[in-house]
N, C-alpha and C positions, 0 to 999 in steps of 0.2 A: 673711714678709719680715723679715729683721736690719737694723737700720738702724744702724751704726756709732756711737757717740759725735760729736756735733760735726755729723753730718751731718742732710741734712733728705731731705726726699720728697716726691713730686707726683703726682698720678692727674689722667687727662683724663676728664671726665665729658659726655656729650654734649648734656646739657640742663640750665638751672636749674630743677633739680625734686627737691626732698627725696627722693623714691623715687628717683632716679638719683645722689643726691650723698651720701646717707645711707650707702649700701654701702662710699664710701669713704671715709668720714669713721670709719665703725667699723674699719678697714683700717688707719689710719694711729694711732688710741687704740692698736691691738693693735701695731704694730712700732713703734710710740715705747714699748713699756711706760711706759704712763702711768696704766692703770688701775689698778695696784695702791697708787698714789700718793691715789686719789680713796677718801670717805667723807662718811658726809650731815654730817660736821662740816666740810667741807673749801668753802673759800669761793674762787668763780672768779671772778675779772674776764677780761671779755673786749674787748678793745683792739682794735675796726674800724676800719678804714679809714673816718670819716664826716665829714672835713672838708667833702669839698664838697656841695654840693646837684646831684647827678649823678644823672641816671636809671641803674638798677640794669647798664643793657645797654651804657653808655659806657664799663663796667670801670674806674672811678674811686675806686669805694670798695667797701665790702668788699658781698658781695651776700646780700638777705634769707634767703636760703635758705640760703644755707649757712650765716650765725649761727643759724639755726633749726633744720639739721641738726645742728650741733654742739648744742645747746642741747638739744633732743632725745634725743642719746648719753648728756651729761651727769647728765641726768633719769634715766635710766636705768640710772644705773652711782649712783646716789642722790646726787647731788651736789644740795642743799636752797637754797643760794644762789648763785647766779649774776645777776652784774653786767655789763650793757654799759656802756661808757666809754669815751672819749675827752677830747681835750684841746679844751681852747675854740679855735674859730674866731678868729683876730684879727679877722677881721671885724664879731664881732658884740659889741656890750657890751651894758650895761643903759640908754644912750641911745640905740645905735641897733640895736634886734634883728636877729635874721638875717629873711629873709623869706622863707627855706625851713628848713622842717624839716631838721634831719639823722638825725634818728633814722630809720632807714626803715620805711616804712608799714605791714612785717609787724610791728613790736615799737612799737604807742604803748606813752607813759610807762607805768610802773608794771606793765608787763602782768606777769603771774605765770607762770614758764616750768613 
């Protein structure tokens, strides 16, 4: 698959399930040429969709599995640090917290990919 300068791409997967979304998660590293870009010095942030407190199956935010597939690729093409991240909820400060997690429940804090 060439994928043009400028242009993007999309595969339909039938399930959220690492073994179904993984295949094309390595599909799209390989026609972005982006792996030649990656080394274990090379630091990722990855920017989800985690504003709201959305269950995974309302398609609201970005979903476990596939941060976990990618995360997974990345591991394996040695990328050594990898960041999930997002922007603060307005909703929430440090008077009044959020009273759901955003993080989703496949990555509590601090896990080690």
């Amino acid at each position: 698959m060439d994928v043009p300068h400028g242009h993007s791409i999309c595969a339909k997967a039938n399930a959220y399930d690492v073994d179904v979304i993984y295949p094309a998660i390595c599909r799209h590293f390989d026609a972005l040429d982006i792996t030649k870009d990656l080394t274990p010095d090379t630091r990722v942030l990855l920017k989800p969709n985690m504003l709201l407190a959305k269950d995974p199956a309302d398609a609201a935010t970005s979903h476990p599995v596939f941060l976990r597939a990618v995360t997974i690729r990345l591991r394996e093409l040695g990328v050594k640090e990898i960041v999930l991240a997002d922007s603060a909820r307005p909703a929430c400060t440090t008077n009044a917290p959020c009273e759901k997690p955003m993080i989703p429940a496949a990555f509590p804090p601090r896990t080690m990919f």
